[in-house]
C-alpha positions as a printed Julia matrix, in Angstrom:
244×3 Matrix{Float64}:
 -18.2    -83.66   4.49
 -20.52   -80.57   4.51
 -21.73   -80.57   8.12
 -18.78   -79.04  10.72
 -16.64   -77.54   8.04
 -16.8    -74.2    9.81
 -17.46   -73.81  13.63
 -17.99   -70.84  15.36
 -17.68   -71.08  18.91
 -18.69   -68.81  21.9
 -18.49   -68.75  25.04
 -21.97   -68.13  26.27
 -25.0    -67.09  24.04
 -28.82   -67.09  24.82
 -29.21   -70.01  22.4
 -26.94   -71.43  19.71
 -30.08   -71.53  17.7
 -30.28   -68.3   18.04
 -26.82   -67.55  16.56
 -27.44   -69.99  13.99
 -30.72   -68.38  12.85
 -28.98   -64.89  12.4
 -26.32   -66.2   10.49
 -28.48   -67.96   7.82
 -30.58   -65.29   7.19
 -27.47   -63.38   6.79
 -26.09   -66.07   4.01
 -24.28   -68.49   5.83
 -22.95   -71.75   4.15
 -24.74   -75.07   4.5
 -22.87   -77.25   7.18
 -21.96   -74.06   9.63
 -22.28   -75.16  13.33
 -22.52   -72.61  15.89
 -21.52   -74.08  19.58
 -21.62   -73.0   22.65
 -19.92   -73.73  26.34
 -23.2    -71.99  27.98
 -26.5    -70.99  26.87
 -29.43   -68.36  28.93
 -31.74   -68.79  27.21
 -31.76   -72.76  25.89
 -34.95   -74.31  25.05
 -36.64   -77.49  23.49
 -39.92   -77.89  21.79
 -43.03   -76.97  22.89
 -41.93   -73.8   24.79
 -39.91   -75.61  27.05
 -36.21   -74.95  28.7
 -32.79   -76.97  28.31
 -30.64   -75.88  31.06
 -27.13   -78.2   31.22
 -24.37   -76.42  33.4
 -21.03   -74.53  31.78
 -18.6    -76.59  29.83
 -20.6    -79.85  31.2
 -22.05   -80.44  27.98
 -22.83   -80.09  24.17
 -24.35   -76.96  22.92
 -24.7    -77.09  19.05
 -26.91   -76.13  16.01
 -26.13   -76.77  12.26
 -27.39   -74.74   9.21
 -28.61   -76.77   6.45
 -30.01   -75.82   3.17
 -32.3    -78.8    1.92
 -34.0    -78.23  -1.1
 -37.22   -79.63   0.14
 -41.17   -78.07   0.67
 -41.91   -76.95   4.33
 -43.93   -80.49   4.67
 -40.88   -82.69   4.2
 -39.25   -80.82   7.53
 -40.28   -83.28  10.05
 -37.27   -85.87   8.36
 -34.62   -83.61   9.3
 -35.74   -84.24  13.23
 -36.01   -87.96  12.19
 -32.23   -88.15  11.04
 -30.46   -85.58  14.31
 -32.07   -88.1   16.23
 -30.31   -91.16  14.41
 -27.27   -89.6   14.22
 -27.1    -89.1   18.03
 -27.86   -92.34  18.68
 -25.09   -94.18  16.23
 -22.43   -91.28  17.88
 -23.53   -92.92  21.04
 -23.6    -96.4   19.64
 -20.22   -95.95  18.29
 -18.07   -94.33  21.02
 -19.53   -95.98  24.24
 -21.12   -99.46  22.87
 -24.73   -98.18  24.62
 -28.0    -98.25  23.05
 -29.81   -94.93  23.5
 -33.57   -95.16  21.85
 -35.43   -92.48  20.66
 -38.86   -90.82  21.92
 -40.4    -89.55  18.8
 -40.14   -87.73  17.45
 -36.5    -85.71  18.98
 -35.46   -86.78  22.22
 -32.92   -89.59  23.11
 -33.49   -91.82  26.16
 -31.1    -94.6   28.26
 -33.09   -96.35  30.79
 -36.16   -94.14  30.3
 -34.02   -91.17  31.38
 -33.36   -88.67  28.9
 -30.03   -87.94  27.69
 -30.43   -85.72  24.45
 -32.7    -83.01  23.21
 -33.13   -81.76  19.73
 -35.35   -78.94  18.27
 -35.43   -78.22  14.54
 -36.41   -74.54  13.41
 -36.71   -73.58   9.66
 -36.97   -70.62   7.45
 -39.07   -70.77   4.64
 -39.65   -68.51   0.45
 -43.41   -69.66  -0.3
 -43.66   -73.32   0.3
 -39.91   -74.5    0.02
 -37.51   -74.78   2.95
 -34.7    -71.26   2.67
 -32.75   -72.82   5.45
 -33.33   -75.18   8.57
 -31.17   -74.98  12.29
 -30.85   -78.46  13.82
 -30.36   -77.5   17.79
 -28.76   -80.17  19.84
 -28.28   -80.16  23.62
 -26.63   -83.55  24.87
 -25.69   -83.9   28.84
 -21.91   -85.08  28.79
 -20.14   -84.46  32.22
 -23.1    -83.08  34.71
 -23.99   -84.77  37.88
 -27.25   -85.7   38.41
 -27.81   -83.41  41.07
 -27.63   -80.82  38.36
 -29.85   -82.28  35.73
 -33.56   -81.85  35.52
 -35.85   -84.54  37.06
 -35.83   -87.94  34.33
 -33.25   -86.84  32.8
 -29.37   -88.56  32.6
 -25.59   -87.83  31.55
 -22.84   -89.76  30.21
 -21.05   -89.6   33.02
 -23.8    -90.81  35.46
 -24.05   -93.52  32.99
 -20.54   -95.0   32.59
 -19.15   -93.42  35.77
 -16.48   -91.2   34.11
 -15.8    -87.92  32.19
 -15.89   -87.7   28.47
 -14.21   -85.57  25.99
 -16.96   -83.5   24.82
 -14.92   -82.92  21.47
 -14.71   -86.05  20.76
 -18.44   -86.92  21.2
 -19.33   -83.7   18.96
 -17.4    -84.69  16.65
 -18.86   -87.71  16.53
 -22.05   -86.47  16.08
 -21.62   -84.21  13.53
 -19.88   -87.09  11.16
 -23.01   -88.75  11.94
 -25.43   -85.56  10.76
 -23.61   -85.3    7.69
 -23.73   -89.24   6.16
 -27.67   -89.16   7.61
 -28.02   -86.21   5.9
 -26.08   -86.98   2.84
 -28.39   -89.99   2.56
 -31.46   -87.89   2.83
 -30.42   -85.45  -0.06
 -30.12   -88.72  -2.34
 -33.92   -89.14  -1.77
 -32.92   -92.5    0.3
 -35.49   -91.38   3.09
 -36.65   -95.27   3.33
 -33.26   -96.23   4.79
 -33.91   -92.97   7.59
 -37.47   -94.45   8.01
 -36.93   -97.81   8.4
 -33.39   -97.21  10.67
 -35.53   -94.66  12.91
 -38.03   -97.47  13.12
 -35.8    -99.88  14.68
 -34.98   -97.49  17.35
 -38.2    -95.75  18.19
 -39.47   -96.98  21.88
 -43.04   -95.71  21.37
 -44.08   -98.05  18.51
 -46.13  -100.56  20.73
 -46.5    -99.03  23.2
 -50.0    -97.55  24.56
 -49.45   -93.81  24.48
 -51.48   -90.53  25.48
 -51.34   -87.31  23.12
 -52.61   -83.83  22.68
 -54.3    -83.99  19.02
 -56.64   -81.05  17.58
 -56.63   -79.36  21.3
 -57.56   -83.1   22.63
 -56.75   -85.73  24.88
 -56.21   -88.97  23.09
 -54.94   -92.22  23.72
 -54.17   -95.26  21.74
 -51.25   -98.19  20.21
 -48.37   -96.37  18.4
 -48.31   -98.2   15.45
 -45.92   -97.38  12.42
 -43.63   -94.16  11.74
 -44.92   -93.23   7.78
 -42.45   -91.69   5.47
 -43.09   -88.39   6.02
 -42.15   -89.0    9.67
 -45.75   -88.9   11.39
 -46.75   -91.32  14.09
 -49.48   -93.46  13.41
 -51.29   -93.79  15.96
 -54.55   -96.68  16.43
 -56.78   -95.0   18.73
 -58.89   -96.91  21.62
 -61.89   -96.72  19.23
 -60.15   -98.5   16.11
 -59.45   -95.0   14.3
 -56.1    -94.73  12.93
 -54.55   -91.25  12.87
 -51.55   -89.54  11.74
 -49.54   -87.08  14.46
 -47.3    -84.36  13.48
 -45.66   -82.53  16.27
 -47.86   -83.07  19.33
 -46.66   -84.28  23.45
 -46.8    -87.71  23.27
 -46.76   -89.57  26.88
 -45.87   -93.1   26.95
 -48.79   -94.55  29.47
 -47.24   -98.79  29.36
């Protein structure tokens, strides 16, 4: 097992991502997870915030070393995601689904967030963070609006440990499978659990308002997307809103 063979914990940081970031620039091994009981200065894609209360949930990122080119980045958000949803699958027998391309949802309500960040020498990957925020123990009165914990799910507290270490087991066979090159199996598995494909769906693309069927994930993790015209396109990294 690579992934969660050293830990370094704190207390509070601004962002675990942060941490990690610093540390692989600074030579860290491949597989070191920086986690945190608090973060100040969280945040998700897109500029946003993750805020989850002290202790009440999981704070992690993971330093990985993929010898890959800078396009091939978008699988490692493909396979965080399906490892967070098998942890889930696995330790509470629910079936979380996944908003492409990083968040995971029960009941429309989202439960996980996860924001990739890389490093690159020319066109090939140096290093890549996966950061992970997961609500565990928080009441809903202390989540942000649509989103959902493990304990408002199944009405009782978890062991964060034992969900972490769940997920990390999880990180590391997903990711073992995507350093044999078996990125159909990610694909096809990510597929499966993707809640946008069919649906009608409204996106930001090229500074534009678009709308149209999601269609297919590709193998190099895009979104195809069959807009209201009949144009098929391929999305990347933009907000995608699910309309019905």
């Amino acid at each position: 097992m690579i992934i969660g063979q050293e830990i370094k914990h704190y207390k509070e940081v601004s962002s675990t991502n942060d941490i990690a970031r610093e540390l692989a620039r600074q030579g860290a091994a491949e597989g070191t997870v920086v986690s945190a009981d608090f973060q100040t200065g969280g945040r998700g894609r897109q500029g946003r915030t993750w805020s989850c209360p002290a202790r009440e949930g999981i704070l992690l990122s993971v330093i990985l070393r993929p010898d890959m080119l800078l396009d091939q980045s978008s699988l490692i958000t493909l396979l965080s995601s399906l490892a967070v949803v098998r942890a889930v699958e696995n330790i509470y027998s629910i079936k979380p689904s996944i908003k492409w391309p990083n968040d995971i949802y029960i009941n429309n309500e989202k439960l996980c967030g996860i924001l990739t960040e890389s490093g690159s020498q020319g066109d090939r990957m140096d290093y890549v963070i996966i950061g992970l925020g997961f609500n565990v123990n928080s009441d809903i009165k202390d989540l942000p609006v649509g989103s959902i914990s493990i304990k408002e799910i199944i009405g009782k507290i978890s062991l964060r440990e034992e969900i972490q270490n769940e997920i990390l087991t999880q990180l590391d066979y997903y990711y073992n499978i995507f350093t044999q090159r078996q990125t159909e199996q990610i694909i096809k598995e990510y597929r499966q659990n993707c809640l946008l494909l069919g649906r009608q769906v409204r996106a930001v693309f090229k500074g534009k308002n678009i709308q149209g069927r999601a269609l297919d994930i590709n193998e190099q993790g895009a979104l195809i997307l069959r807009l209201d015209t009949g144009l098929e396109i391929e999305l990347y990294s933009p907000e995608v809103e699910i309309i019905r």
